[in-house]
C-alpha positions in Angstrom: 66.9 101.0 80.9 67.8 104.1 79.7 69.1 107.6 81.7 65.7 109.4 81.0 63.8 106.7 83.0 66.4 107.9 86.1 64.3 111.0 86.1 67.2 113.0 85.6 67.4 116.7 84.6 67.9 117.7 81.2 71.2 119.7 81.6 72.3 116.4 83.1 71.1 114.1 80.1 73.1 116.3 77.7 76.2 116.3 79.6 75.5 112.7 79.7 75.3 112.5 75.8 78.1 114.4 75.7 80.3 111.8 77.1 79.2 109.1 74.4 76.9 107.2 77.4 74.1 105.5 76.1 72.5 103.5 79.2 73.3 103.3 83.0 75.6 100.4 84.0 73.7 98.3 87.0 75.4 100.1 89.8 74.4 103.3 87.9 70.5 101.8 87.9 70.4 100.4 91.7 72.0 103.4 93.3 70.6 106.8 91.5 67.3 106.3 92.5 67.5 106.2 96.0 70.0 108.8 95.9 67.6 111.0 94.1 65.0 110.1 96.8 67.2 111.4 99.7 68.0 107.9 101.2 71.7 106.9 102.6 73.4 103.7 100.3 75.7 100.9 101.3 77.4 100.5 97.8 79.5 97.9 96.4 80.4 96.7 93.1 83.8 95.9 91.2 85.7 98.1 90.7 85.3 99.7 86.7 81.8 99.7 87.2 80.8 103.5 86.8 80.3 103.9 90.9 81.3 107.8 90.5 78.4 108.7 88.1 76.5 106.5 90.4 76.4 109.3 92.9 77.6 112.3 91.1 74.6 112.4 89.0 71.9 112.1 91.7 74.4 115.0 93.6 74.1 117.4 91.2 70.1 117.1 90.6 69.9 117.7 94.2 72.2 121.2 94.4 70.9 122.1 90.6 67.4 122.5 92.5 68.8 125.3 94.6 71.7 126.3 92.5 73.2 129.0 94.7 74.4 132.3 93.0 76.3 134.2 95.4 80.7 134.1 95.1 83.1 134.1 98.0 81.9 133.0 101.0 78.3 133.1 100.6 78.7 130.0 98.8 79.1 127.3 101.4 80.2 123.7 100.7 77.1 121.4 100.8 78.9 118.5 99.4 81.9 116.7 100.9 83.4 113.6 98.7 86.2 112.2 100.7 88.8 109.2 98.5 92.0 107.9 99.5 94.3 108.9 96.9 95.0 112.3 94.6 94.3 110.9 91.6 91.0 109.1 92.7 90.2 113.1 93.6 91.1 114.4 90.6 89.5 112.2 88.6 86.7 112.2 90.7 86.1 115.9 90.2 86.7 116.0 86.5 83.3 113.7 86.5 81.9 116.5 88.5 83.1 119.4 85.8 81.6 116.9 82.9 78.8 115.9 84.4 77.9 119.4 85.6 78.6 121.4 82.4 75.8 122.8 81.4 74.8 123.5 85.4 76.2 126.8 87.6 77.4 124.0 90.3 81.0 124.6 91.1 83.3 121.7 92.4 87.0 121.8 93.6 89.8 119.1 95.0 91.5 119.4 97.8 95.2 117.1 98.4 98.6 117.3 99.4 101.7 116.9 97.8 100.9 120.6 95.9 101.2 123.6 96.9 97.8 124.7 99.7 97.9 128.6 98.0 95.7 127.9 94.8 93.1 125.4 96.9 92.6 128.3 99.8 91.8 130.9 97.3 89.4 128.4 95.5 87.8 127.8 98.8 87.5 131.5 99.8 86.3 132.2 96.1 82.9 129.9 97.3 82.4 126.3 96.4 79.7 123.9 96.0 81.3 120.6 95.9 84.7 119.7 97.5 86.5 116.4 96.6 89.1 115.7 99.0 91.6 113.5 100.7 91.5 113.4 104.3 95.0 114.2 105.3 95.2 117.7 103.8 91.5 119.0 104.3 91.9 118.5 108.0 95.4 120.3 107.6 92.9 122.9 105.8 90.2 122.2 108.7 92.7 122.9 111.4 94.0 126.7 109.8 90.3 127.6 109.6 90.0 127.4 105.9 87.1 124.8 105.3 83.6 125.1 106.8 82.0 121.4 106.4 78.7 122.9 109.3 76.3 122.9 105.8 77.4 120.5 104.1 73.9 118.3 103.0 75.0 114.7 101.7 78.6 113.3 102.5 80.3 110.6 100.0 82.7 108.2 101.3 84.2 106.4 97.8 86.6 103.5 98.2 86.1 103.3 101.5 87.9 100.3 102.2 91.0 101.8 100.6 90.8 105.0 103.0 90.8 102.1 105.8 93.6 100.5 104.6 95.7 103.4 104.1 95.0 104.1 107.8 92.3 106.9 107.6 90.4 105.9 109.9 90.9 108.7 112.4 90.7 111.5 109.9 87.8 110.0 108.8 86.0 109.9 111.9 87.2 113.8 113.1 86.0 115.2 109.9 82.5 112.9 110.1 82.2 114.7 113.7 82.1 118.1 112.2 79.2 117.6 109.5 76.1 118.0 110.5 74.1 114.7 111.9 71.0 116.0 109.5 72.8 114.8 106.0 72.6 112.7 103.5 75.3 109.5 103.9 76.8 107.4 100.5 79.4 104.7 101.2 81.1 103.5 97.9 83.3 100.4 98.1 84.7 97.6 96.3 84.6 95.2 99.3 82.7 95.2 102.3 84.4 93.8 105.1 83.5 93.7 108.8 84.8 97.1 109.6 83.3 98.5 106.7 79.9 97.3 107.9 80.7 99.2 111.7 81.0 101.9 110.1 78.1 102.0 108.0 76.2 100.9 110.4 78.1 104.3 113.0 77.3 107.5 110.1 74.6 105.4 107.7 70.9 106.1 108.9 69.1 103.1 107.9 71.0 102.6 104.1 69.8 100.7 101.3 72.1 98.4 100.2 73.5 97.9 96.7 75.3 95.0 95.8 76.0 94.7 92.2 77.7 91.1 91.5 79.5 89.0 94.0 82.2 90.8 96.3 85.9 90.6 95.2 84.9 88.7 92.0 86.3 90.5 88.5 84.6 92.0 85.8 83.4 88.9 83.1 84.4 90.8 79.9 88.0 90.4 80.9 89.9 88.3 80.0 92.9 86.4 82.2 95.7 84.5 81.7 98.7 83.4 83.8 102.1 82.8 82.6 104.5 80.3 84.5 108.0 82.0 84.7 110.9 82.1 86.5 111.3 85.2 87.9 114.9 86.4 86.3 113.2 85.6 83.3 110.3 87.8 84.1 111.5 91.2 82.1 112.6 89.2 78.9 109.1 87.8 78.8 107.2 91.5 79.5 109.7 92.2 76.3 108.6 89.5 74.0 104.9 89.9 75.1 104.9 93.3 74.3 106.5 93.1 70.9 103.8 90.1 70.2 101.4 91.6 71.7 98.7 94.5 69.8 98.0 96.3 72.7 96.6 99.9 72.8 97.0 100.9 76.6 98.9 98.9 78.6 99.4 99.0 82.4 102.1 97.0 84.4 101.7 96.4 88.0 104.8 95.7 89.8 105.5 95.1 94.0 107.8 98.2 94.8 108.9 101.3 93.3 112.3 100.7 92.7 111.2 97.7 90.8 109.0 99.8 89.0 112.0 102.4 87.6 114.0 99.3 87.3 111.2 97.6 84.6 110.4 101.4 83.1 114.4 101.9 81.8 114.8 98.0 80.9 111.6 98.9 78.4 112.8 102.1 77.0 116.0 100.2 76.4 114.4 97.7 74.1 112.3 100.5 72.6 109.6 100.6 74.5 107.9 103.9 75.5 107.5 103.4 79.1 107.4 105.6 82.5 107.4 104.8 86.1 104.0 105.8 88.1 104.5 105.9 92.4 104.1 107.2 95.1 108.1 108.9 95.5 107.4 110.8 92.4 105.6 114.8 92.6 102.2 115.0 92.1 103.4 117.5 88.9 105.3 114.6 87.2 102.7 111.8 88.0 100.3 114.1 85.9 102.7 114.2 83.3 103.0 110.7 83.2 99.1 110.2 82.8 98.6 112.7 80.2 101.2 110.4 78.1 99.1 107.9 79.6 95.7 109.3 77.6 97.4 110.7 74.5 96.6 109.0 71.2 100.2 107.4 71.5 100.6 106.2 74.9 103.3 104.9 76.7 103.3 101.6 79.1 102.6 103.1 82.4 104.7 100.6 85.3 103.2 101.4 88.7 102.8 100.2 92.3 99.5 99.2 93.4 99.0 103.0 94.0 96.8 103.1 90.1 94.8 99.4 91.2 92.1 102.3 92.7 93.2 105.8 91.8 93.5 105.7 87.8 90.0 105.9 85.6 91.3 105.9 82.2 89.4 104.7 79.3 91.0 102.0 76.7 92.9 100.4 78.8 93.9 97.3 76.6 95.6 95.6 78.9 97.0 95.1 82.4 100.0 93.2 83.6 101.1 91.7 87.0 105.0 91.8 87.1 104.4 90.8 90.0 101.3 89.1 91.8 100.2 91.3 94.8 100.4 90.5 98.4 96.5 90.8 99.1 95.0 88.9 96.6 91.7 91.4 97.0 94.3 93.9 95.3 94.4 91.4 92.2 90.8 92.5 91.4 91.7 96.4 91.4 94.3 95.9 89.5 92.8 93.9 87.1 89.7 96.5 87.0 91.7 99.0 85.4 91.0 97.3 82.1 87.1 96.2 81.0 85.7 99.5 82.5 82.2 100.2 81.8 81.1 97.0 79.6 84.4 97.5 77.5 86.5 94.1 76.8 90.0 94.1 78.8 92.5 91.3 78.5 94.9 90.5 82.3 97.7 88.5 82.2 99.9 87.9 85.2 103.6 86.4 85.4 104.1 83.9 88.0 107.2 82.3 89.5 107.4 79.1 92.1 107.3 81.6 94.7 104.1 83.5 94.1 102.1 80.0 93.8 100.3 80.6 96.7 99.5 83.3 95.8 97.6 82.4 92.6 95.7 79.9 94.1 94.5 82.9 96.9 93.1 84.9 94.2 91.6 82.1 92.5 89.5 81.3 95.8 88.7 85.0 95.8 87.6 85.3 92.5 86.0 81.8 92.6 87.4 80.9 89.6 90.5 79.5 87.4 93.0 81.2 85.6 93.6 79.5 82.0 97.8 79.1 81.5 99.6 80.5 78.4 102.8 79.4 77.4 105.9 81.1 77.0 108.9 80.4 74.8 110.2 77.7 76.0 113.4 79.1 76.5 111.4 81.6 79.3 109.6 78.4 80.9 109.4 78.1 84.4 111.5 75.2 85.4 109.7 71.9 86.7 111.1 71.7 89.9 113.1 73.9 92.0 116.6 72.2 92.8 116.7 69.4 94.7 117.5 70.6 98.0 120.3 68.3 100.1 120.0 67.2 103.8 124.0 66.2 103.8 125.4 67.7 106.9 128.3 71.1 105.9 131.8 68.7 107.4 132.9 70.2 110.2 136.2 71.6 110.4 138.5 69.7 112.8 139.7 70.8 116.5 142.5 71.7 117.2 144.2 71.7 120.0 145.9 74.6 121.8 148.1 72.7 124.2 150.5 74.1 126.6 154.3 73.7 125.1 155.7 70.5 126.2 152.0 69.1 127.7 150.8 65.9 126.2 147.9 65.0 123.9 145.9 63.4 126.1 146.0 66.7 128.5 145.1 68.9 126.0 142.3 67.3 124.6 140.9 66.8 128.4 138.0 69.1 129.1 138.0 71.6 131.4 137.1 71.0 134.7 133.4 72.7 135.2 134.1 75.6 138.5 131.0 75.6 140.6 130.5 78.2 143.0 134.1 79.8 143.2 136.5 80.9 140.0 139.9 79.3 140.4 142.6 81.4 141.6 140.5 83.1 143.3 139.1 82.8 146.7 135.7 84.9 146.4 132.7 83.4 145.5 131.4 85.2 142.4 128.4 85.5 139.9 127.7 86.6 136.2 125.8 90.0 136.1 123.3 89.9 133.3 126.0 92.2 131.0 128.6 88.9 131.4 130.3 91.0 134.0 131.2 89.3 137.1 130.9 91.0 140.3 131.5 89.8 143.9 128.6 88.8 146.3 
């Protein structure tokens, strides 16, 4: 299939073109459609799978057949895209600005961490499309900057995200102020129970798209697990790279400090590498991805705040440092490479402790993970130490006899008091402090 077949405008097509896209992936095929047609969508696919142009394209047909030309205020917001993190938003509207080049449709992102001034005066200059994240634009909501009462089709993307990040009751105040009459698309990776109550809450019968089994990853890439022990983790990320001809590559660590920590052990060795999470300014995480995308990249280390906010083509290869705690967050991470039918290559490092772990994803993904070897002076050892049951010797009494008093009265025991304390003739009992007090 082919985009013309999609039925899709002709300013559209060549903005299409213009972004080197030759046919629509599946998600692309099953969802624009019935998003042309007006109807609400339950969407899921893996993640990498082109799920923005999946609704972006279908979004701007719609406005582009009653393009509005009035500035300022007269222009009201008739789409709201809501996605958990900044960089999903920004990215999210660039594909907006591509896709909607050679159209008069205006789009705009709205998040925290930056500065509220420049967003305002976008908003009062008159928008189309706003992609946001819920925090801020119900701190915009709440100071009477945004008007969502015409907004015409509402897009939650990565909806499970927003629900793990504990959205849930931004999401449902800002649902309560667009209209009921509106178009509804759910995007999501996964769709678990709570995901379905909600669907089934703001959806008006949806069709549903499922494009390949939930939670499973993306067959063009390929994956590979090193056993390691995990001080010799960073020696083998070293080697690998060195051996390694990699164009992109994307390291996925547990916690932010670790994440600095791995960024400066590179750069040490000669590795170009930067840090990417959450404690750093929005301004520097930007210029940390535009290393990221120039013809000479760096290796980008970061928290599992990229697994759903980064979509950044020729990304050779991804890296678990570490192997995540939810082993659903194994997939996103992974998804970052293979986008769009391109081949990607994921290779996680394993130590005794993250076992388990390994064999949760596997379930997930319903598969298993081939081994590579490392040098074998960065093999994982056999067997942990052989842990010993012998009992720590204990250290012995002694006795803290009276001067003069025998051995056999000082090791006597003392005599147990019941009732009364001696040298006293008042009955007493222990408060719950361990203060005694009289009856």
């Amino acid at each position: 299939m082919k985009f013309e077949e999609l039925g899709l405008a002709e300013p559209l097509l060549r903005a299409i073109e213009a972004q080197g896209y030759d046919a629509p992936t599946p998600i692309q095929s099953a969802a624009i459609p019935p998003v042309l047609e007006g109807r609400d969508v339950l969407g899921c696919a893996q993640t990498g799978t082109g799920k923005t142009a999946a609704f972006a394209l279908p979004i701007l047909q719609r406005l582009r057949r009653a393009e509005c030309h009035v500035n300022g205020r007269g222009r009201k917001i008739r789409t709201l895209i809501l996605a958990p993190t900044r960089e999903l938003t920004l990215q999210i509207g660039e594909s907006f600005q591509a896709y909607g080049r050679y159209t008069k449709i205006r789009c705009m992102t709205i998040f925290g961490g930056v500065n509220q001034s420049p967003q305002v005066r976008a908003l009062n200059g008159g928008v189309d499309i706003v992609v946001a994240t819920p925090g801020r634009l119900l701190d915009l909501m709440q100071q009477g900057f945004v008007d969502l009462s015409h907004v015409e089709v509402l897009v939650l993307d990565e909806a499970d995200r927003m629900l793990d990040m504990g959205f849930i009751h931004d999401l449902r105040r800002i649902v309560a102020t667009v209209p009921k009459k509106r178009q509804t698309l759910l995007f999501s990776a996964t769709l678990p129970a709570a995901i379905r109550q909600l669907a089934a809450q703001w959806l008006d019968h949806p069709v549903d798209v499922q494009v390949g089994p939930q939670s499973t990853t993306v067959a063009a890439i390929r994956q590979s697990v090193f056993f390691v022990d995990k001080a010799n983790k960073l020696r083998l990320l070293t080697h690998w790279l060195h051996k390694t001809a990699w164009q992109r590559t994307l390291v996925f660590t547990r916690t932010k400090h670790g994440a600095d920590k791995i960024a400066k052990s590179l750069a040490r060795a000669g590795i170009e590498a930067d840090a990417f999470h959450s404690n750093k300014s929005q301004s520097a995480r930007q210029r940390v991805l535009l290393r990221f995308k120039s013809p000479r990249p760096l290796v980008l280390v970061a928290t599992d705040i990229a697994a759903r906010g980064l979509d950044i083509d020729m990304i050779s290869h991804v890296v678990n440092f570490d192997l995540p705690m939810d082993a659903e967050n194994y997939v996103h991470r992974v998804g970052r490479t293979g986008r769009a039918g391109a081949d990607g290559a994921a290779v996680s490092f394993c130590d005794h402790s993250e076992r388990a772990t390994l064999q949760a994803i596997q379930r997930l993904t319903r598969q298993t993970i081939p081994v590579e070897s490392p040098p074998a002076e960065l093999a994982a050892t056999q067997s942990e130490p052989a842990r010993t049951s012998a009992k720590r010797p204990q250290a012995a009494r002694t006795s803290h006899a009276r001067p003069g008093a025998s051995s056999s009265t000082a090791s006597a025991k003392r005599p147990y008091f019941k009732g009364k304390f001696p040298h006293s003739k008042t009955p007493r009992r222990f408060g719950r402090a361990g203060s005694a007090r009289a009856l």
